[in-house]
FISE-849931 format. One record per residue (C-alpha): residue in one letter; x, y, z. Coordinates in Angstrom, 2 decimals, padded with zeros to 5 digits. Layout:
residues N
<atom "A" <X Y Z>>
...
end
This chain:
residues 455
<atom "X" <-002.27 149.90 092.31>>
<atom "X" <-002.94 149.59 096.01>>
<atom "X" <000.31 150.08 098.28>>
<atom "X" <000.55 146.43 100.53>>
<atom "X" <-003.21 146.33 100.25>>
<atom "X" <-005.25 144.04 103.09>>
<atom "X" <-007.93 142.21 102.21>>
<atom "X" <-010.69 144.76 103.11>>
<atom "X" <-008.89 147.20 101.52>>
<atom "X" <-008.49 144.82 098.31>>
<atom "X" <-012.55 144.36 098.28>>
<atom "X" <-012.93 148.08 098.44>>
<atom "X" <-013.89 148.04 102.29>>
<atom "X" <-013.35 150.74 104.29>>
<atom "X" <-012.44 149.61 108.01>>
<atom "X" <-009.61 151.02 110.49>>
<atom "X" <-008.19 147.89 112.12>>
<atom "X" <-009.50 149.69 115.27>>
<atom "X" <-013.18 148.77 114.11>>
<atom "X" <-013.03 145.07 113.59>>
<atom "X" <-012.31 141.98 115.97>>
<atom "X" <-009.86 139.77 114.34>>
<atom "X" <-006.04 141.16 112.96>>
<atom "X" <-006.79 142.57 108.79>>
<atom "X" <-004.57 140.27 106.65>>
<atom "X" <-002.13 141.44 104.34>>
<atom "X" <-001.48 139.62 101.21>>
<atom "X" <002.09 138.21 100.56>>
<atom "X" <003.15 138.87 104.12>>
<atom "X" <002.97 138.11 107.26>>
<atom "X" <001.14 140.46 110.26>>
<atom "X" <003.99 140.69 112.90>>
<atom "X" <002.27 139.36 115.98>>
<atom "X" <001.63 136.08 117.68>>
<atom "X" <-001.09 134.09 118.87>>
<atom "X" <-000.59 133.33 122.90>>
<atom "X" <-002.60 130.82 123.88>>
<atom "X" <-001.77 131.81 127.74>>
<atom "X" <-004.25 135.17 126.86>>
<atom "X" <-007.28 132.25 126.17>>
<atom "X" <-006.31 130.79 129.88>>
<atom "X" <-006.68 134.14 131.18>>
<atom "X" <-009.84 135.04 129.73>>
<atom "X" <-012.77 135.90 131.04>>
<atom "X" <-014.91 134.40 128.37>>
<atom "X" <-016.52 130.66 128.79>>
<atom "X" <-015.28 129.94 124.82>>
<atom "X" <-011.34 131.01 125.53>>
<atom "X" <-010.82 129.09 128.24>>
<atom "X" <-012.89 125.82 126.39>>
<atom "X" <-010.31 126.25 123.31>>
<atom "X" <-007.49 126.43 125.56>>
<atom "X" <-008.72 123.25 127.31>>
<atom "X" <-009.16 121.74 123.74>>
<atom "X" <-006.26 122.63 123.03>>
<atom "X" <-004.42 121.07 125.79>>
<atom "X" <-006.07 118.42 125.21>>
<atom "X" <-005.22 117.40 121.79>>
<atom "X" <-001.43 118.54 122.08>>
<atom "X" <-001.23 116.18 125.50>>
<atom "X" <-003.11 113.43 123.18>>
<atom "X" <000.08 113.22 120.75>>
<atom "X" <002.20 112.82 124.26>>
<atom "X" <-000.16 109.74 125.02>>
<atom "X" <000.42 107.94 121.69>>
<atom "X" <003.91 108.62 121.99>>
<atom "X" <003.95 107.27 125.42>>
<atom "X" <002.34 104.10 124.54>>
<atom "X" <003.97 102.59 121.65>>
<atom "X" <002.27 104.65 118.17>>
<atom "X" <005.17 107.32 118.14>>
<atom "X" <004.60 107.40 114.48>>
<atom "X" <001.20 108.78 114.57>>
<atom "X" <002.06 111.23 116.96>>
<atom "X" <005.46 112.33 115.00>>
<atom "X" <003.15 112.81 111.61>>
<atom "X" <000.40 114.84 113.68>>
<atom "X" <002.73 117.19 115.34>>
<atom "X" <004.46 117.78 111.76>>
<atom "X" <001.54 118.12 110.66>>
<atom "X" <000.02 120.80 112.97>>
<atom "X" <003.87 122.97 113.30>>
<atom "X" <002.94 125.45 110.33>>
<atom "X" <-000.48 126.80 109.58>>
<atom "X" <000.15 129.46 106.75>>
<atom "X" <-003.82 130.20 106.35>>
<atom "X" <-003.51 132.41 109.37>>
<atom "X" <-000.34 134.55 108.30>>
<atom "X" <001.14 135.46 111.59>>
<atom "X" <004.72 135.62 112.07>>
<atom "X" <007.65 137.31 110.23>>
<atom "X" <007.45 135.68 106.81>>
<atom "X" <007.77 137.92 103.50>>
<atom "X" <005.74 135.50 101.79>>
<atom "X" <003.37 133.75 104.10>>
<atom "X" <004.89 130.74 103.90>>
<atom "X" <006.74 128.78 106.63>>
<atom "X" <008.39 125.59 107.44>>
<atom "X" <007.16 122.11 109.23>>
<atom "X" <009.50 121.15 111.84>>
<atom "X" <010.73 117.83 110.91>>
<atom "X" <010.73 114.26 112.18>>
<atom "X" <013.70 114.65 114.92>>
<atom "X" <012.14 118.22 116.40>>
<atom "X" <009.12 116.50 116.21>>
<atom "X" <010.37 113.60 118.35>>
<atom "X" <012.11 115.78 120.52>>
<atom "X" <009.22 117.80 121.20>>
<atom "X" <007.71 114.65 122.59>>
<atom "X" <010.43 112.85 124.08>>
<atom "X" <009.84 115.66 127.58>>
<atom "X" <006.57 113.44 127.91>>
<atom "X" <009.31 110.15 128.67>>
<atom "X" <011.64 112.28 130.04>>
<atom "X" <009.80 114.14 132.71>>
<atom "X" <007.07 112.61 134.90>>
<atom "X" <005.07 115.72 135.79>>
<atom "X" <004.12 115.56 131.82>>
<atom "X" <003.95 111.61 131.90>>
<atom "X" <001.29 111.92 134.50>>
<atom "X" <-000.60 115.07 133.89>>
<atom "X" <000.40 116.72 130.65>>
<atom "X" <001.45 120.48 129.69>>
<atom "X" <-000.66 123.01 131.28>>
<atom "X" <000.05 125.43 129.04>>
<atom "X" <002.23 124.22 125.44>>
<atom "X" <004.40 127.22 125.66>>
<atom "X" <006.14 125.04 127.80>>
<atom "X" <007.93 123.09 125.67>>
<atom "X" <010.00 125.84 124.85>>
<atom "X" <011.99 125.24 128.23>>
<atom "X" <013.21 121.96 126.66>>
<atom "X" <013.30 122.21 123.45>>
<atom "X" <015.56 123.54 121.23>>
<atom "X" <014.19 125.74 118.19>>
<atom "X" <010.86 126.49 119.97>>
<atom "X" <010.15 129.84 119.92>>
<atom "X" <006.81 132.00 119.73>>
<atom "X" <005.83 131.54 116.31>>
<atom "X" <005.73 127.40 116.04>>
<atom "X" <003.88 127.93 119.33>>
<atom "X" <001.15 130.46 117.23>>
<atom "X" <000.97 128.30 114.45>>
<atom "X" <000.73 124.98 116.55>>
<atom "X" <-002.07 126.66 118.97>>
<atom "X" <-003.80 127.84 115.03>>
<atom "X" <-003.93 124.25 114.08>>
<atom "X" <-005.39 122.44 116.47>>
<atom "X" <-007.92 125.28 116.96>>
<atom "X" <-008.30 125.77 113.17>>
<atom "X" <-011.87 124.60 112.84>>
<atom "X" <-012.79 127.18 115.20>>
<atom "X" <-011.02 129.66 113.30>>
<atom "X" <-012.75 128.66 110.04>>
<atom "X" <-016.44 129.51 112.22>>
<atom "X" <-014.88 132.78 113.13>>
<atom "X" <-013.53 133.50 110.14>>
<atom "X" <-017.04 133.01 108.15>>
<atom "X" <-018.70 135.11 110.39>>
<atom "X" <-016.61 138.13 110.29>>
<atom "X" <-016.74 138.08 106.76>>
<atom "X" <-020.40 137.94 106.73>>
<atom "X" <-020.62 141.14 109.15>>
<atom "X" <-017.50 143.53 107.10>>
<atom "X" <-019.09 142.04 103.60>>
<atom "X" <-016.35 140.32 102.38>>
<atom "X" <-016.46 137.83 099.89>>
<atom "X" <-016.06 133.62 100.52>>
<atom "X" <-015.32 130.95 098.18>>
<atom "X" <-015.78 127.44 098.43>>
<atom "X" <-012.11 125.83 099.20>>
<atom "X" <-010.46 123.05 100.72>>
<atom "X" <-008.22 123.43 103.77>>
<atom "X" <-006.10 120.88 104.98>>
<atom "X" <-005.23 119.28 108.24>>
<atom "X" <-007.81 120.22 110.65>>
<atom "X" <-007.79 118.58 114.16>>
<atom "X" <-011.47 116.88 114.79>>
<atom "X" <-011.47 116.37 118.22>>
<atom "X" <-013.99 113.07 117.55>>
<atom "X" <-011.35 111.80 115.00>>
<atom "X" <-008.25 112.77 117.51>>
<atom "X" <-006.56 113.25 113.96>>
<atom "X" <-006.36 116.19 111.13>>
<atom "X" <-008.60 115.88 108.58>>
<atom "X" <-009.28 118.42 105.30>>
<atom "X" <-012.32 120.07 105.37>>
<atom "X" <-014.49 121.84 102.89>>
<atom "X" <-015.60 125.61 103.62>>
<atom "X" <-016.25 129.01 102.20>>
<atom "X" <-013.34 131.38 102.81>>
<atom "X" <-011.65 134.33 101.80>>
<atom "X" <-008.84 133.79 099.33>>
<atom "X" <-005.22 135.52 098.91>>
<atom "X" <-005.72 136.61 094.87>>
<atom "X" <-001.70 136.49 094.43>>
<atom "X" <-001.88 132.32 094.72>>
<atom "X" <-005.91 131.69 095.73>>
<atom "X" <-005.09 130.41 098.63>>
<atom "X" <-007.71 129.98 101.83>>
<atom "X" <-007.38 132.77 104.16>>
<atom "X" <-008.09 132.55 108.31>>
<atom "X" <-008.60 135.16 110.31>>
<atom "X" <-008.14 135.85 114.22>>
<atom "X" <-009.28 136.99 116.95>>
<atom "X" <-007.05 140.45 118.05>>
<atom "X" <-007.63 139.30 121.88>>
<atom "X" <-005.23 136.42 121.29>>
<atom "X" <-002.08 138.18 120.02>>
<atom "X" <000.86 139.49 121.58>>
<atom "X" <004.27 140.36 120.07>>
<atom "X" <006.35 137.82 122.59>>
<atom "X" <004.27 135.55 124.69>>
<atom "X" <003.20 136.06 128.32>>
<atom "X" <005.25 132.85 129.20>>
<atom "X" <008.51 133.32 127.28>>
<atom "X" <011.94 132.12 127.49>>
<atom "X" <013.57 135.22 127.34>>
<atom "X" <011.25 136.49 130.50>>
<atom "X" <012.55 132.76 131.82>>
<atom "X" <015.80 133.23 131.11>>
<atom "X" <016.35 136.97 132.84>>
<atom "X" <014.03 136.67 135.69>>
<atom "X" <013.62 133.16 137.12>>
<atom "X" <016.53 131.17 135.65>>
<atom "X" <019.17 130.33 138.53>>
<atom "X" <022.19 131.29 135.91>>
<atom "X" <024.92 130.69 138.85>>
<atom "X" <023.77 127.02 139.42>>
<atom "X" <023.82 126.19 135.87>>
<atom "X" <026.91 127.65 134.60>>
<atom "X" <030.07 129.51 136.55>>
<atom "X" <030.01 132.17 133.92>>
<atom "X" <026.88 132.82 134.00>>
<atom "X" <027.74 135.54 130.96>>
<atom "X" <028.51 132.50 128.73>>
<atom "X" <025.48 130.57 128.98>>
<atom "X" <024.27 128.81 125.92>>
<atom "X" <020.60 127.88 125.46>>
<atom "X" <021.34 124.77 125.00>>
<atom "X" <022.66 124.44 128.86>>
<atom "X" <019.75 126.04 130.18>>
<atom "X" <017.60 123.23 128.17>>
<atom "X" <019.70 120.59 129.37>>
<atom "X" <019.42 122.13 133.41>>
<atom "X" <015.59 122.53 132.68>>
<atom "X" <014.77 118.84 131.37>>
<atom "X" <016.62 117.62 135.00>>
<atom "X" <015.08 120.40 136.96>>
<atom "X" <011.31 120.70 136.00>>
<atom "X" <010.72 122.38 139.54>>
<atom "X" <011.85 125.43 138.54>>
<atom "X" <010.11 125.55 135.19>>
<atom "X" <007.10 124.67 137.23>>
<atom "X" <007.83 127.81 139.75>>
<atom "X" <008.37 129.54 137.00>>
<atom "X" <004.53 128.74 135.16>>
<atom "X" <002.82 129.32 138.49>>
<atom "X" <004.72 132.91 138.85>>
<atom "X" <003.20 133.88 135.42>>
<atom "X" <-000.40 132.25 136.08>>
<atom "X" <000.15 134.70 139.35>>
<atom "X" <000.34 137.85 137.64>>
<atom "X" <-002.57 137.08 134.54>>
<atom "X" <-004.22 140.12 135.42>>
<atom "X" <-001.17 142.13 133.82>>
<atom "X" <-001.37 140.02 130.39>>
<atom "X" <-003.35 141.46 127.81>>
<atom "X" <-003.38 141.80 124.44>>
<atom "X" <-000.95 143.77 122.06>>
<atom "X" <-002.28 146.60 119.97>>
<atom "X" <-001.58 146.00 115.90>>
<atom "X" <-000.29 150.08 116.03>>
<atom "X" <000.75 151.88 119.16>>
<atom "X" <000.73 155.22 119.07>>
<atom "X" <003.64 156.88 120.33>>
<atom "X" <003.02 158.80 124.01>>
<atom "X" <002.53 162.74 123.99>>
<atom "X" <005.83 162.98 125.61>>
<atom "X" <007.67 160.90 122.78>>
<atom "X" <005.15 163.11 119.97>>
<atom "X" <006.50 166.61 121.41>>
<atom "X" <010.27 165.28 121.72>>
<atom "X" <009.44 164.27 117.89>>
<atom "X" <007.88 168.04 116.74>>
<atom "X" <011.20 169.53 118.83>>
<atom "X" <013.43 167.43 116.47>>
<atom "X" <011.73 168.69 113.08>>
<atom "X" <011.88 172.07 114.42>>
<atom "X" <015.75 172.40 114.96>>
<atom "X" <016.63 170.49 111.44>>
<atom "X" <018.30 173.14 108.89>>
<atom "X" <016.56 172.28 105.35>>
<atom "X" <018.15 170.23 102.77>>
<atom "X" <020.27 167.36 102.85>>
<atom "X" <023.08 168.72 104.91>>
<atom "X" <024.37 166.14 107.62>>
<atom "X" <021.50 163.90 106.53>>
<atom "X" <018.94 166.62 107.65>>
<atom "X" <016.75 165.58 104.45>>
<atom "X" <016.65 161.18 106.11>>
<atom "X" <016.32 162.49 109.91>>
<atom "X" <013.58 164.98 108.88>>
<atom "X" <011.51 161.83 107.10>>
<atom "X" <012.51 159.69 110.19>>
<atom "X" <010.46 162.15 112.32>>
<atom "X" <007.75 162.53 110.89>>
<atom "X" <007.03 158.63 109.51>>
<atom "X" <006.80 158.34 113.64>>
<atom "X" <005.05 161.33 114.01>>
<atom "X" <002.44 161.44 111.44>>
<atom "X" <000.79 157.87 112.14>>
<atom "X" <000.38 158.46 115.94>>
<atom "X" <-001.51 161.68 115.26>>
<atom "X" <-003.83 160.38 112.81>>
<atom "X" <-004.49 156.88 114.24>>
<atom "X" <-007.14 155.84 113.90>>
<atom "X" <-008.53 157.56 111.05>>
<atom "X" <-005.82 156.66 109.19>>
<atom "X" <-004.03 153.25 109.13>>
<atom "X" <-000.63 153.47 108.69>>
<atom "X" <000.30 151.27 105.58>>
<atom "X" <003.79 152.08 104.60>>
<atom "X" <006.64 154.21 103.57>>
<atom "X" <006.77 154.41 100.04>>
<atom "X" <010.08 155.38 098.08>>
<atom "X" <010.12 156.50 094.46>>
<atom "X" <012.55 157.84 091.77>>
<atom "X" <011.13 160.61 089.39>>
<atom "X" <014.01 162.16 087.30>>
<atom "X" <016.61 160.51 089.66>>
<atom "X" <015.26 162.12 092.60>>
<atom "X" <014.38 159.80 095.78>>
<atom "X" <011.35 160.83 097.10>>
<atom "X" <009.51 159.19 100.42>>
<atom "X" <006.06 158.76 100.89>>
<atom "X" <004.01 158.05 104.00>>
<atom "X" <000.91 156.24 102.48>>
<atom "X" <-002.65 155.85 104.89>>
<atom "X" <-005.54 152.98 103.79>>
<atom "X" <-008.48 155.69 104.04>>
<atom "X" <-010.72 153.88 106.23>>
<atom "X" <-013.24 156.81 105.64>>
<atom "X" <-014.42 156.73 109.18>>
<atom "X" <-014.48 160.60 109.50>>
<atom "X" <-016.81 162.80 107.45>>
<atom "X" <-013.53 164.47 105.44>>
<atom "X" <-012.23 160.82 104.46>>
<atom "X" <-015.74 159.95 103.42>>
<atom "X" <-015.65 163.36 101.12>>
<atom "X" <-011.67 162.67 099.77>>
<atom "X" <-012.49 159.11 098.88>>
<atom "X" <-015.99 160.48 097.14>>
<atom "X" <-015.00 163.50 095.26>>
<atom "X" <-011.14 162.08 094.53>>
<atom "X" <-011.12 158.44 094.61>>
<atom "X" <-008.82 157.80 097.63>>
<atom "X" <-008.64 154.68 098.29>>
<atom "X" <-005.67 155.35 100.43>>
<atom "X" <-003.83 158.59 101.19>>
<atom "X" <-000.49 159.96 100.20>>
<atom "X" <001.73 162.08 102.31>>
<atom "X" <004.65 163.24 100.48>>
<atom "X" <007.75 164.34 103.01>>
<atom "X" <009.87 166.98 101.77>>
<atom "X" <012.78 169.10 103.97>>
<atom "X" <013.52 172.12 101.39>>
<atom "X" <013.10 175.72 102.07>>
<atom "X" <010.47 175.74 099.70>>
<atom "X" <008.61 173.37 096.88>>
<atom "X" <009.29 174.32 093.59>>
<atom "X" <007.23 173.62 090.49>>
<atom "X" <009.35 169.95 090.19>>
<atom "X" <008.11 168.34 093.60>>
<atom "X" <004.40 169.63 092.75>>
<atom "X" <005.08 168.02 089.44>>
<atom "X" <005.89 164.97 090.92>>
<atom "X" <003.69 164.42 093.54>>
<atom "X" <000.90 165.15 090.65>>
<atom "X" <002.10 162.40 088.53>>
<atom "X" <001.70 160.05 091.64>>
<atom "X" <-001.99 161.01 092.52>>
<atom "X" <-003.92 158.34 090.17>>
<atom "X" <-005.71 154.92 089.73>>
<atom "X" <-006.37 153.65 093.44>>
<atom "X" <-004.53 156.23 095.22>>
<atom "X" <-006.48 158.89 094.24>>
<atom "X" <-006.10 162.47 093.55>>
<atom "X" <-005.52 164.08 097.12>>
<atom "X" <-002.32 163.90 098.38>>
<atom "X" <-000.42 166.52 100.95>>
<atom "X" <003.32 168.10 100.81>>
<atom "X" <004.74 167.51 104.88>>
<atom "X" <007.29 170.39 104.36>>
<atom "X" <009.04 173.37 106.32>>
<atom "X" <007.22 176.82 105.03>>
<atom "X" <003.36 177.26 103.33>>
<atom "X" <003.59 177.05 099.51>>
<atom "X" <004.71 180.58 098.14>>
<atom "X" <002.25 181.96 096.04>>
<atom "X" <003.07 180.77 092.58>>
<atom "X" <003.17 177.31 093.86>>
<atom "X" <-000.18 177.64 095.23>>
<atom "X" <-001.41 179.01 091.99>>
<atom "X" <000.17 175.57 090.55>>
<atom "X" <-001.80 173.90 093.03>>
<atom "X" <-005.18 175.38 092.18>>
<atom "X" <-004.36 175.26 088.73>>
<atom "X" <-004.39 171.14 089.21>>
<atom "X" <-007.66 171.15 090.64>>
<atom "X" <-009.46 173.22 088.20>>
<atom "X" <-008.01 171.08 085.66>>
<atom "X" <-007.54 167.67 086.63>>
<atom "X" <-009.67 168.06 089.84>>
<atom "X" <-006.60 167.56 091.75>>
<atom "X" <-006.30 168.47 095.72>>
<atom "X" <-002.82 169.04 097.14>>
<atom "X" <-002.86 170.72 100.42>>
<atom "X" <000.36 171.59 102.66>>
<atom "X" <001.11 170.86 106.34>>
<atom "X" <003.84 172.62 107.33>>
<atom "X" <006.25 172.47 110.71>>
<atom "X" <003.41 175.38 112.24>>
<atom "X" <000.69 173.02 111.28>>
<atom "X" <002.47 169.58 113.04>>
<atom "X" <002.55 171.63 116.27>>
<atom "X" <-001.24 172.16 116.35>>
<atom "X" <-001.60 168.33 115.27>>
<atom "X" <000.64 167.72 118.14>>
<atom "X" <-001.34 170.37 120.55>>
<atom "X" <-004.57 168.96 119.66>>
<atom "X" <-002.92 165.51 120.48>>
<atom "X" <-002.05 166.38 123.51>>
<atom "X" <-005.14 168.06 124.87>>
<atom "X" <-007.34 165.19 123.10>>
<atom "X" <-010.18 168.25 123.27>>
<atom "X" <-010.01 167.21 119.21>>
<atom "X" <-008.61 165.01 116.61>>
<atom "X" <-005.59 165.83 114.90>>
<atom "X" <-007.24 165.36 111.28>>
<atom "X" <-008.96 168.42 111.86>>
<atom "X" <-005.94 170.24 111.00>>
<atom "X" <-005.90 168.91 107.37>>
<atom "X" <-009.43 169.45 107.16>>
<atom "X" <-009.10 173.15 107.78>>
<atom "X" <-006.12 173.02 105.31>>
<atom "X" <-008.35 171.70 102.75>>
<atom "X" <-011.08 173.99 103.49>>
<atom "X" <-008.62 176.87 103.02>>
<atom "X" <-007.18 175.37 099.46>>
<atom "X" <-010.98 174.94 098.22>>
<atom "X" <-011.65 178.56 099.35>>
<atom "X" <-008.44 179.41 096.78>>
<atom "X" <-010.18 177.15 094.23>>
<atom "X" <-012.34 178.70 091.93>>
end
């Protein structure tokens, strides 16, 4: 069984999330990011800036209805376009959210009566309403943006699957704004599904996400807000005030916009996986190094701490970091790193071939040396989808009845278990810093010198 597979992964596609346009899916979760529609007003592309005009455009059309008597309509629609679970951004466990309800949604377009700026002209940008509304944050912003832009993500969507090769089937998906219409409609189309409840899935585009959007109320709140007018404890504020000041005061929201439209040049994009800076990576290797082995003042959790940062830095992007696995054999806890093999390098083409690795287990272990036990173990875990490679991250190279072990697995079960050990991490982190190679070439020569043992 895949560990949290994606969907490419789940169709047997081999991608790093480097080498595709829109954010890979998970199943049964949510990815952690956002879309900011403010990165589509910054764009240099023709079609960004037209969907963030659309966009505009529809959300100020619910403002319109509201302002001229057919509230109703404009209640249902906004309701109707808060939650768009297709997409799965956010910070949902089980891809599922929550409409706002009939008083948010009112609320949300009361600051069209309220303040004549919006009467007149509209939002410029609908992150906006988070200055006067309370319980607006950045994902009902990403999941309203998603829903009135949702036909274009269905387009997208269908051709990205065509190019990777993964598979569509015909579905229905619900409340999808036609701009004709000026309503949500369902529409048929061929998508990919989520197998755990065969739901429609919708991808996007990676150029539209950010962790907290460019125009933010906490970036409001510490840079531009005039705290000592509002409140004389300034250290007390409540939200709630600053909404209050905001809806009375729509000049200094409005400075506020125009400071951020300023400085789009510095808003970009956020990365699915950072890697961690060469600085941070040798700090990292320096920690390993002076742990004692063993569990002693919780040596055994920092040492696995260390290298679950270390490890996916230095082999991004060959390697995907997918999670950290724990496990019981024999009432021992053992912690895995586990990898999606994306089997863009010659050696991940040639693991996945000869052993089936569909994704790649690291096993961490702080001991003075692995006994016959922990290769037990780890053997017991190499099977089905994870294949049978999998490497010991451990202090000291395998004594040499261990390594006998080891080769005894392969010329039995064709087994590979190679061993990178705190010597090995400081080339990985040399070679990481230099960027004269990649950091996988260390486990390549690794495995080169276990076949060599192999008979």
């Amino acid at each position: 069984m895949l560990i949290r597979p994606r969907l490419t992964d789940f169709h047997g596609i081999a991608l790093a999330q480097e080498d595709v346009d829109f954010a890979i899916p998970f199943f049964g979760e949510d990815i952690p990011l956002y879309v900011d529609p403010f990165l589509m007003w910054r764009s240099p592309s023709l079609q960004d800036t037209a969907l963030h005009g659309g966009l505009l455009t529809a959300f100020n059309y619910l403002g319109q209805l509201a302002l001229k008597g057919r509230a109703g309509e404009a209640v249902n629609a906004l309701i109707a376009a808060s939650e768009c679970d297709e997409v799965g951004l956010g910070s949902s466990r089980t891809r599922r959210g929550k409409r706002i309800g009939e008083a948010k949604a009112k609320e949300i377009l009361a600051i069209f009566s309220h303040i004549p700026h919006y009467a007149r002209h509209g939002l410029s940008h609908i992150e906006e309403m988070q200055f006067f509304v309370e319980g607006i944050s950045k994902d009902r912003i990403s999941d309203i943006a998603c829903s009135f832009l949702k036909s274009f993500l269905i387009d997208f969507t269908i051709d990205q699957c065509s190019k990777v090769g993964i598979p569509l089937e015909h579905k229905t998906v619900p409340n999808v704004w036609d701009p004709r219409a000026r309503s949500f409609v369902d529409v048929n189309a061929t998508l990919p599904v989520d197998p755990s409840d065969d739901r429609p899935l919708l991808l996007v585009p990676k150029r539209w996400l950010r962790f907290i959007p460019w125009i933010s109320y906490e970036d409001y709140f510490e840079k531009h807000c005039p705290q000592d007018e509002i409140s004389h404890e300034p250290e007390n504020l409540t939200r709630v005030e600053v909404l209050n000041y905001n809806r009375d005061n729509y000049g200094v929201v409005a400075a506020y916009i125009e400071a951020r439209e300023r400085a789009f040049s510095d808003a970009h994009n956020d990365p699915l996986f950072s890697q961690i800076p060469v600085i941070s990576a040798r700090r990292k290797l320096s920690q390993i190094k002076k742990l004692s082995t063993g569990k002693a003042k919780g040596a055994d959790a920092k040492y696995e701490a260390a290298v679950g940062e270390l490890l996916p830095s230095l082999l991004y992007p060959n390697l995907d970091f997918a999670d950290v696995q724990a496990r019981t054999e024999s009432g021992v806890s053992i912690r895995d790193l586990i990898f999606y093999n994306t089997q863009r390098h010659a050696f991940l083409q040639e693991i996945y071939s000869d052993y089936g690795s569909r994704q790649v287990t690291f096993e961490m272990k702080n001991v003075a040396a692995i006994d016959r036990g922990h290769v037990d173990q780890l053997n017991r875990y190499l099977a089905n989808e994870l294949g049978r490679f999998g490497v010991f991250v451990t202090r000291y190279p395998l004594k040499s009845a261990m390594m006998k072990r080891t080769v005894d697995l392969w010329s039995g079960q064709r087994k590979a278990i190679v061993t990178l050990t705190d010597s090995d991490l400081e080339q990985m982190v040399e070679v990481f810093e230099s960027k004269q190679r990649d950091p996988i070439d260390v486990i390549v020569k690794k495995y080169a010198e276990f076949r060599r043992a192999c008979p």
